[in-house]
N, C-alpha and C positions, 0 to 999 in steps of 0.2 A: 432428265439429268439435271436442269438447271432448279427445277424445284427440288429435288434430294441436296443439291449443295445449299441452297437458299435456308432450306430447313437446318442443316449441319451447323452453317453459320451462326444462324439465329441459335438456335439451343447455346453451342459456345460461347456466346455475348451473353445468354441468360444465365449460364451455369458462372462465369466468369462475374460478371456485373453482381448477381445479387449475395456470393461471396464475398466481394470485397465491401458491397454496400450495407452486409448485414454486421458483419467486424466491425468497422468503423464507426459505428455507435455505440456499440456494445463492451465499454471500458469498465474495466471490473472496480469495484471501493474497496478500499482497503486504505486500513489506518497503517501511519507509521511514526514510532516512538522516536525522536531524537532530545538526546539528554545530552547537553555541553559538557557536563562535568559527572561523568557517573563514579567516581569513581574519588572520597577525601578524607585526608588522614585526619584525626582527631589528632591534638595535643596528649598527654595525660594527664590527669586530672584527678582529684580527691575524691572515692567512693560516695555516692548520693550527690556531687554535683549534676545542675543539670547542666547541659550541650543542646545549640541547636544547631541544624544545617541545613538550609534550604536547596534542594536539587528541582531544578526544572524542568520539566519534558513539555514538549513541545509534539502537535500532530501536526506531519507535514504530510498527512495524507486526506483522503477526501471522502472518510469515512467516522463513525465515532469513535473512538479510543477508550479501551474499557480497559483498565490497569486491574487484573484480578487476585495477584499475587505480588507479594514483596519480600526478598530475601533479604536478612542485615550476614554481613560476614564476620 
């Protein structure tokens, strides 16, 4: 009897223990785009002038940040 509880024990400390200890490393990467200012109005302006505007993104993630696409509205 005291060896079937001894064994129950242990198993639950092992099943418990190496769940929590294999999670806890295990932190996924992943990027994340944050842009201060996504979002700016142009003046208007005479056909063929040119405009520029500097938009910043920043990765606040801990992974590389691949920008693959860009829409203008």
């Amino acid at each position: 009897m005291k060896y079937r509880l001894r064994a129950a024990c242990l198993s639950l400390f092992l099943i418990v223990g190496l769940s929590v200890f294999s999670y806890g490393g295990a932190e996924e990467s992943q990027a994340k785009a944050v842009i201060s200012n996504n979002v700016f109005e142009f003046k208007p302006v005479l056909d063929g002038t040119k405009i520029d505007h500097d938009f910043i993104i920043q990765n606040n993630g801990n992974a590389t940040l691949e920008i693959e696409k860009i829409e203008t509205g």
